[in-house]
C-alpha positions, 0 to 999 in steps of 0.5 A, spaced: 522 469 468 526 475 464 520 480 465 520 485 471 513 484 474 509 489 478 503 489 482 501 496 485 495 497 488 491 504 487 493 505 481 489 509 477 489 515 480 495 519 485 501 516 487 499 509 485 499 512 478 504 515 478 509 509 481 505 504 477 508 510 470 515 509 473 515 501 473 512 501 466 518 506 464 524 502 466 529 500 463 527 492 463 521 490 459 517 490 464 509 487 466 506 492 470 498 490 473 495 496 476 489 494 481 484 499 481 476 499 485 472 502 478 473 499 472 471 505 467 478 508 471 482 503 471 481 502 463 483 509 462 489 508 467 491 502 462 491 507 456 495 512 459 500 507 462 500 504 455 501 510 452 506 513 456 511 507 456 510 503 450 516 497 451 511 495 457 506 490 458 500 494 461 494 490 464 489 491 470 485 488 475 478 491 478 478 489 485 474 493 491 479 494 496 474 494 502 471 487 500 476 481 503 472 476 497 474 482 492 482 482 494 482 474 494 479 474 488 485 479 485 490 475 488 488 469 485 487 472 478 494 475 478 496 468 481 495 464 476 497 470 470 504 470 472 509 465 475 513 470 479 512 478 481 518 482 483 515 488 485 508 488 489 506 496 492 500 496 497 498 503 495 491 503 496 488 507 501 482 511 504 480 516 507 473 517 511 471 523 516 464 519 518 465 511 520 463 507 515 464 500 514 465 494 509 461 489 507 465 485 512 463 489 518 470 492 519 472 499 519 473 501 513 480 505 514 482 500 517 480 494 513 482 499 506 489 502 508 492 496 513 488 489 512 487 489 504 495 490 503 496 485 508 491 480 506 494 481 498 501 480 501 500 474 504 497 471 498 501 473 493 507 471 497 508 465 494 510 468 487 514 474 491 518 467 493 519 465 486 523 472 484 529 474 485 530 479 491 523 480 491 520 487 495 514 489 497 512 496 498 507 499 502 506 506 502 505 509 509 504 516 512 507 520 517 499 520 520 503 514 522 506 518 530 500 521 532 497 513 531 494 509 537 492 502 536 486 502 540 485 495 542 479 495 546 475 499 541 480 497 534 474 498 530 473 506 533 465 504 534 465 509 540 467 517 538 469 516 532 474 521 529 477 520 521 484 523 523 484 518 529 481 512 525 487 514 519 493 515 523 491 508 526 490 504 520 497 508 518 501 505 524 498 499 522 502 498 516 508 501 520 507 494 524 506 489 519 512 492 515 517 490 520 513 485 522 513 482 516 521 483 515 523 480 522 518 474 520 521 473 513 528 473 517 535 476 513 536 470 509 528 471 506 529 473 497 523 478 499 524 484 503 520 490 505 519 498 506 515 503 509 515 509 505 513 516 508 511 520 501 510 526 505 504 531 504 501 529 497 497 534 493 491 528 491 485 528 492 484 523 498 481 527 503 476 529 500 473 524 496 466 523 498 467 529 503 462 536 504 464 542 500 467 545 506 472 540 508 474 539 501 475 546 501 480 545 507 483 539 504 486 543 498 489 548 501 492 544 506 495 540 500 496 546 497 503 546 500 504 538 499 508 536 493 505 532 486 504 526 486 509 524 481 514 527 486 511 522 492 512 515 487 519 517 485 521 516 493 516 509 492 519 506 486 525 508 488 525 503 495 521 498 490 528 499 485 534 501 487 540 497 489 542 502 495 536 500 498 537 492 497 537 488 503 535 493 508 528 491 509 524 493 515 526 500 515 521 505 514 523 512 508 522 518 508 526 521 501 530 515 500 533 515 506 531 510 513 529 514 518 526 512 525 519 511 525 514 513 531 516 509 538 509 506 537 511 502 531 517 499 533 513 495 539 514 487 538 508 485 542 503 489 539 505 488 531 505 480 533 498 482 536 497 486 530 499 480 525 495 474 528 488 479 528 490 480 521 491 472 519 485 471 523 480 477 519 482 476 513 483 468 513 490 467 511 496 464 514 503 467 511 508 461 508 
């Protein structure tokens, strides 16, 4: 139980690789698993975490975010490699301007950015019970406030847009985020946080996009911040003893701020709760 363990997922790119960086250089000898969808990418990951943070045990998991199987098969691996996790952050995410779907029939905005986290939560949870004062993590956006939970189409089948389907899915984990906290109760050694990394200068929107929307995506992001400037906000929820006991809240720069009213709803985070343990087929202890 002496070594800090971290899981964080997205890791080989952008903020996951960044935050996962700041994990692996801390001052406790740490055990940091990166998560990563391409193996090839994952490998180079590890290298340069290795490289840049020497004391750290580095390791990593090739999981495919959008297939339900591929997340329980990485949870059960990371399982059964450590017998606590201090630290997990949901990082993944994605972004897509055409509706596309997983192989588990499922929007693929939705399935990546809110039900993957969710279902990795929930089977990792038993060894963030076994830490001492565990966090969970999940990086959210500011996408969050024009977000809507389309009840009678959640899937976005009829008039899809990207910017809808992604501040939908960013709302979602606004939800499960206090849900999980109000859930866990204040009593609970595991705490939860929301974290707006603000405008980022990554290359999310657009991957696999066309060269018109790349070119529009690069200069809106232009005026965003590095991503190493984006995980210190991220590690320092997942760190700092300022932030201890607080769970629930959603940051922005280190500081709770108030989140879209919309994500402050009981009944639609309880709905929200109870279609995720029904999709991903998980039921929190």
């Amino acid at each position: 139980m002496s070594r800090f363990i971290c899981v964080v997922t997205g890791a080989t790119s952008g903020i996951g690789l960044e935050t996962a960086r700041i994990l692996a250089q801390g001052n406790a000898p740490a055990l940091v698993i990166g998560v990563g969808r391409d193996r090839e990418r994952c490998q180079r990951a590890c290298a340069e975490l290795r490289s840049r943070a020497p004391r750290a045990q580095v390791s990593f998991e090739v999981a495919d975010f959008s297939s339900l199987a591929e997340v329980r098969a990485a949870a059960a691996r990371i399982s059964g490699a450590v017998d606590h996790i201090d630290v997990l952050v949901n990082n993944a995410g994605t972004f897509s301007f055409q509706r596309r779907c997983t192989v588990d029939g499922l929007e693929t905005q939705l399935a990546v950015n809110w039900l993957a986290g969710f279902l990795l939560t929930g089977l990792l949870m038993p060894g963030l019970t076994a830490a001492r004062g565990a966090r969970v993590v999940t990086v959210s956006s500011g996408s969050h406030f024009a977000g809507l939970l389309h009840w009678n189409d959640l899937q976005l089948r009829r008039g899809y847009n990207g910017l809808k389907a992604y501040d939908q899915s960013k709302l979602a984990t606004v939800l499960f985020t206090r849900e999980l906290a109000r859930r866990l109760g204040p009593a609970s050694t595991v705490s939860a946080y929301a974290v707006d990394p603000g405008l980022v200068k990554t290359e999310i929107g657009a991957k696999g996009a066309g060269r018109i929307v790349q070119a529009v995506w690069r200069a809106r992001t232009r005026r965003g911040i590095p991503a190493c400037q984006a995980a210190e906000s991220v590690s320092w929820c997942a760190l700092s003893g300022a932030a201890k006991g607080m769970s629930g809240l959603y940051w922005k720069e280190r500081i709770p701020v108030p989140p879209s009213p919309r994500a402050t709803d009981l009944q639609d985070a309880m709905r929200l709760w109870e279609l995720g343990e029904t999709l991903g087929g998980v039921r929190f202890p």
